[in-house]
PATI-587437 format. One record per residue (C-alpha): residue in three letters; x, y, z; chain. Coordinates in steps of 0.1 Angstrom, whole numbers, plus 2048, in hexadecimal, padded with zeros to 3 digits. Each point is the difference from the previous one (the first is absolute). Layout:
// residues N
+-----+-----+-----+-----+----+
!  aa !  c1 !  c2 !  c3 ! ch !
+-----+-----+-----+-----+----+
! ALA !   X !   Y !   Z !  A !
...
+-----+-----+-----+-----+----+
***
This chain:
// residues 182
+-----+-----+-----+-----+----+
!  aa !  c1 !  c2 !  c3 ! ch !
+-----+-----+-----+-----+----+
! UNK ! 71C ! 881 ! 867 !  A !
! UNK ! 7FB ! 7F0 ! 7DE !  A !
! UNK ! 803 ! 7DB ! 7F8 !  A !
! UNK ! 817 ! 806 ! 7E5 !  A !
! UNK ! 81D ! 816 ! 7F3 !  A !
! UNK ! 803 ! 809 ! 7DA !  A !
! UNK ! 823 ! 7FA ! 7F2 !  A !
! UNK ! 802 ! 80F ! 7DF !  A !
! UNK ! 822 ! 7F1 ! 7F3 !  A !
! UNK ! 80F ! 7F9 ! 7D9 !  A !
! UNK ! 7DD ! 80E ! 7F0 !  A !
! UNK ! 7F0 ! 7E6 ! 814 !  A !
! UNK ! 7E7 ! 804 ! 81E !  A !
! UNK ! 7FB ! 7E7 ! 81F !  A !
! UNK ! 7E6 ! 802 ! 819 !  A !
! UNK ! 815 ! 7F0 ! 823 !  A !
! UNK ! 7F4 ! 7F4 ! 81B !  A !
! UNK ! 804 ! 80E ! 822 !  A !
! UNK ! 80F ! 7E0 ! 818 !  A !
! UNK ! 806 ! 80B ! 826 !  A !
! UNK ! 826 ! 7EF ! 809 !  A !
! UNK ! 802 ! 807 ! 81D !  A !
! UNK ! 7ED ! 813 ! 81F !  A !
! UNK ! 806 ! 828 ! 7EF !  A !
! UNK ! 80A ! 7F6 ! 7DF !  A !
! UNK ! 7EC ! 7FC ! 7E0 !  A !
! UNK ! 810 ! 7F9 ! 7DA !  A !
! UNK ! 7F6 ! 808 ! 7E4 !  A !
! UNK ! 804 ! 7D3 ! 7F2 !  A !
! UNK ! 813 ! 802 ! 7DE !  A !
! UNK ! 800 ! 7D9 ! 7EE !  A !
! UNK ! 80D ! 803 ! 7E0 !  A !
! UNK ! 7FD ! 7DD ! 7FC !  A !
! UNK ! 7EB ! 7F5 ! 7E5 !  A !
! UNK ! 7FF ! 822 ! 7F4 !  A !
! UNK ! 80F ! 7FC ! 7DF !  A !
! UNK ! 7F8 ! 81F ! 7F1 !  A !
! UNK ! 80D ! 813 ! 81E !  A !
! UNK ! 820 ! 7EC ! 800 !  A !
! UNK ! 803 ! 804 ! 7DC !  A !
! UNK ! 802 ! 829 ! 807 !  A !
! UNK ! 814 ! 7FF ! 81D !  A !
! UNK ! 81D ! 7EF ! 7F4 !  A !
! UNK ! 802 ! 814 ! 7DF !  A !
! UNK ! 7FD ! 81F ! 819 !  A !
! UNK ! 81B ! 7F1 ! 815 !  A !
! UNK ! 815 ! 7F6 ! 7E1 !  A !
! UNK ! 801 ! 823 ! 7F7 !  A !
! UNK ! 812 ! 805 ! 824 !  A !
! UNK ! 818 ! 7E0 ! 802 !  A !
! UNK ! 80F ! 808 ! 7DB !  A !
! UNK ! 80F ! 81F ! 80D !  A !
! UNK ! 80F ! 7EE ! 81B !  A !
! UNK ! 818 ! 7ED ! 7E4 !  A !
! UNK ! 80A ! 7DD ! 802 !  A !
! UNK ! 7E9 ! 7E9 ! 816 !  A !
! UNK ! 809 ! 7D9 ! 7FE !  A !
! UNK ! 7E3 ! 7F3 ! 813 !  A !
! UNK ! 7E1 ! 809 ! 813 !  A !
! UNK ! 7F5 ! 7F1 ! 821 !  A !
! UNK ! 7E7 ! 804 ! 815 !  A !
! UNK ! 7EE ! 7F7 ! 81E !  A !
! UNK ! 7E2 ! 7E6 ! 802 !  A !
! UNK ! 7E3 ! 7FE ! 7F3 !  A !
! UNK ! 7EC ! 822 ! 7F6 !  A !
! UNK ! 81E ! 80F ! 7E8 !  A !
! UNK ! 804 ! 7E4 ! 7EE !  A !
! UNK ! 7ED ! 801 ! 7E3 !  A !
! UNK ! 80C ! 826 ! 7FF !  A !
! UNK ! 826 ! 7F5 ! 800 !  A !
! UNK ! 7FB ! 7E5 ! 7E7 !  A !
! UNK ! 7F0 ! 81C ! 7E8 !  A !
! UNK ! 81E ! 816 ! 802 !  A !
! UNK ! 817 ! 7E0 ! 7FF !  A !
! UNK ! 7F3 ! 7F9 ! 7DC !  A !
! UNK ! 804 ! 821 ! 7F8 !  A !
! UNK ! 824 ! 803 ! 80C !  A !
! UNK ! 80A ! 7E4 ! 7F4 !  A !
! UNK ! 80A ! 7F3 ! 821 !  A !
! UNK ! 7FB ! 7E6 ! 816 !  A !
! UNK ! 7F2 ! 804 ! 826 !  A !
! UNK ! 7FF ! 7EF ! 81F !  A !
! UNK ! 7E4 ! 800 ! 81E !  A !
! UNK ! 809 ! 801 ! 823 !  A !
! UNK ! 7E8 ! 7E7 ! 811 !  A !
! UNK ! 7EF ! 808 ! 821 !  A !
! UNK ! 807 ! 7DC ! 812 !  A !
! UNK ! 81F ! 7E4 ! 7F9 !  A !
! UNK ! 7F1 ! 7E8 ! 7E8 !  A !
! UNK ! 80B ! 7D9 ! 804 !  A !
! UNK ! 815 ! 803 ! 7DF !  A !
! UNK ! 819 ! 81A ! 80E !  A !
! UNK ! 821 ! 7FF ! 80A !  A !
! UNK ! 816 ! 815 ! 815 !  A !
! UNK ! 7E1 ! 819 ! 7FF !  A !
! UNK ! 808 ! 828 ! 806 !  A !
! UNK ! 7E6 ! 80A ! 819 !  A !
! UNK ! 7FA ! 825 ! 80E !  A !
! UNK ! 7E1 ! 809 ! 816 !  A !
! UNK ! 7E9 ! 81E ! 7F5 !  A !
! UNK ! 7DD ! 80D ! 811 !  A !
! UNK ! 7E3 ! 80C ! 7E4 !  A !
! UNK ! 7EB ! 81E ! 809 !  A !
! UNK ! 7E3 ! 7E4 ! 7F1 !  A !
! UNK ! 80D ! 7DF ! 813 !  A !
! UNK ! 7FC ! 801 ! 825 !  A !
! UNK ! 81E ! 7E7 ! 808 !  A !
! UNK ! 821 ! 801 ! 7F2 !  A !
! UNK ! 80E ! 7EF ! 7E0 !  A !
! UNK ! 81C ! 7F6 ! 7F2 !  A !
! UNK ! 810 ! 808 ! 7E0 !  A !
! UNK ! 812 ! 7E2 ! 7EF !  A !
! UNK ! 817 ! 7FC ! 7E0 !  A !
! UNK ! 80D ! 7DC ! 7FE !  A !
! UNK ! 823 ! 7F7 ! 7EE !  A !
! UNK ! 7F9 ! 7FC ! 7E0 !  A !
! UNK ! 7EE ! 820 ! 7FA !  A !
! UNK ! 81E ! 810 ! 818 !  A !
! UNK ! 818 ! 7F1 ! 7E2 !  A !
! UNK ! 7EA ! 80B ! 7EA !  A !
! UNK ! 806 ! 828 ! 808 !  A !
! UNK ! 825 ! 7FB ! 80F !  A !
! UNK ! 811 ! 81D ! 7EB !  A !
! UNK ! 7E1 ! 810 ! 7EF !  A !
! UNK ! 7F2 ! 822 ! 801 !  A !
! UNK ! 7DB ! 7FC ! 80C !  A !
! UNK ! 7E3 ! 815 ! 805 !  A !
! UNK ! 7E5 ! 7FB ! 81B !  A !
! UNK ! 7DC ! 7FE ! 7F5 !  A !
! UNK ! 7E2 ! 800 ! 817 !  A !
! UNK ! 7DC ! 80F ! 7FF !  A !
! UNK ! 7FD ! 814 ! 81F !  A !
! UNK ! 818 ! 80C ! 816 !  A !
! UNK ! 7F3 ! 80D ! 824 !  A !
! UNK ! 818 ! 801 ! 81D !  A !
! UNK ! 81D ! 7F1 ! 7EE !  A !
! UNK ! 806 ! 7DD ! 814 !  A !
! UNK ! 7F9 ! 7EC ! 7E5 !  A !
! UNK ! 818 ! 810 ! 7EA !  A !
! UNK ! 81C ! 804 ! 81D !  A !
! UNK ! 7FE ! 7DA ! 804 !  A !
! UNK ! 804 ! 7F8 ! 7DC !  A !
! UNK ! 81C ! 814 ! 7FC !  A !
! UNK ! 80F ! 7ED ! 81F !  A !
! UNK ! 7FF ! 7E3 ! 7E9 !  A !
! UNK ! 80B ! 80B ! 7E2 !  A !
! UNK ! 822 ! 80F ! 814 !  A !
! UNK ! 809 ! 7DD ! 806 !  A !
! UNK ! 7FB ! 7F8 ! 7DA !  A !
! UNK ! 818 ! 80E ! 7F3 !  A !
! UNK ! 7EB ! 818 ! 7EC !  A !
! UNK ! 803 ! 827 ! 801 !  A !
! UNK ! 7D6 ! 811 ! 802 !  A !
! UNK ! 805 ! 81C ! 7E8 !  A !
! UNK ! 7DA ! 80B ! 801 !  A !
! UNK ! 7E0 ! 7F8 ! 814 !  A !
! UNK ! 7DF ! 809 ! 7ED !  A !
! UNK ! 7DE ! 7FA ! 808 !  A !
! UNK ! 7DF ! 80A ! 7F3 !  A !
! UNK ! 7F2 ! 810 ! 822 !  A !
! UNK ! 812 ! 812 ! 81D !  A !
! UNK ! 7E7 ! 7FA ! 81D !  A !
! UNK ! 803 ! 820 ! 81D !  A !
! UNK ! 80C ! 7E2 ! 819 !  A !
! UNK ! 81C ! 812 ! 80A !  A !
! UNK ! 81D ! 7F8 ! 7E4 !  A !
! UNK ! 80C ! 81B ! 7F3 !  A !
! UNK ! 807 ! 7F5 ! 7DB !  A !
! UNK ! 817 ! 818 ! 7FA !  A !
! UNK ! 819 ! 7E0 ! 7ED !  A !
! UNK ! 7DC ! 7F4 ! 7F0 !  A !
! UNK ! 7F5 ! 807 ! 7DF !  A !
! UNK ! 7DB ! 7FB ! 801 !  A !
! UNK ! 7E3 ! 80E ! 7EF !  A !
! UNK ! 7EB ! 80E ! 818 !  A !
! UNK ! 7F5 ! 800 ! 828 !  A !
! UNK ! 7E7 ! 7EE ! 811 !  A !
! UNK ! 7F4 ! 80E ! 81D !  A !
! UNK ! 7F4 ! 7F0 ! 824 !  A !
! UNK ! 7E6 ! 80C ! 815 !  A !
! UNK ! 806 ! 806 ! 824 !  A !
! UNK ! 7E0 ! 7FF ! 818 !  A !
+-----+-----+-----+-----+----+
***
């Protein structure tokens, strides 16, 4: 087997690395951070997608590697965002806390919106952002949270659906990712 899969995505070409998570499983490891040009593509790509959708009020999205791609379409909307942390931090209170297991962490997390970013989307119309989605946990947990914001999720995008078992049919993404099963 290779050591690296070719993702061809936005006019743009990335040699990945091969990473074995687990005993039969081996990903295909997408970091977009520090990637500027490819976060540049993929949220004009993903623009495209979340204009259709009609009126989005903010953008959140989960710790740490969507970031930078939620802040891009952020300045382009117009629109504020917020990030779900992965741990309570010492300056929250009344935190909103969900479990989730990654297909790349091998114990579980937590997902964690405090109160003032819960204010912050009481009412609005938000959109998910994230980089990669695989089996889905990550995003289940997240919207968890946000029900008890007071928000309504109208859309979840992302740049990659990995084959880890979600079925993406309420994503909008812009392409697959494979996984590699030995």
């Amino acid at each position: 087997m290779s050591e690296h899969y070719t993702l061809n995505i936005c006019g743009l070409t990335r040699e990945l690395k091969k990473v074995r998570v687990a005993p039969h499983l081996t990903i295909a490891s997408f970091v977009m951070l520090g990637d500027t040009q490819l976060i540049e593509r993929t949220a004009d790509a993903l623009l495209e997608k979340i204009r259709a959708l009609g009126q989005i009020d903010m953008l959140v999205c989960p710790e740490a590697k969507g970031i930078p791609l939620t802040h891009a379409l952020a300045v382009r909307m117009g629109v504020d965002y917020v990030v779900a942390r992965k741990s309570v931090k010492a300056y929250m209170e009344h935190p909103i806390v969900e479990e989730t297991k990654s297909i790349t962490t091998s114990e579980k997390q937590i997902i964690v919106i405090d109160e003032t970013d819960a204010a912050k989307l009481d009412g609005k119309r938000v959109c998910v952002v994230d980089d990669v989605v695989s089996t889905g946990g990550s995003l289940h947990s997240l919207e968890a949270v946000l029900a008890k914001t007071g928000c309504t999720v109208v859309s979840k995008v992302a740049v990659l659906l990995e084959e880890g078992g979600y079925d993406g049919k309420d994503l909008i993404y812009l392409d697959r990712l494979p996984v590699f099963k030995d």
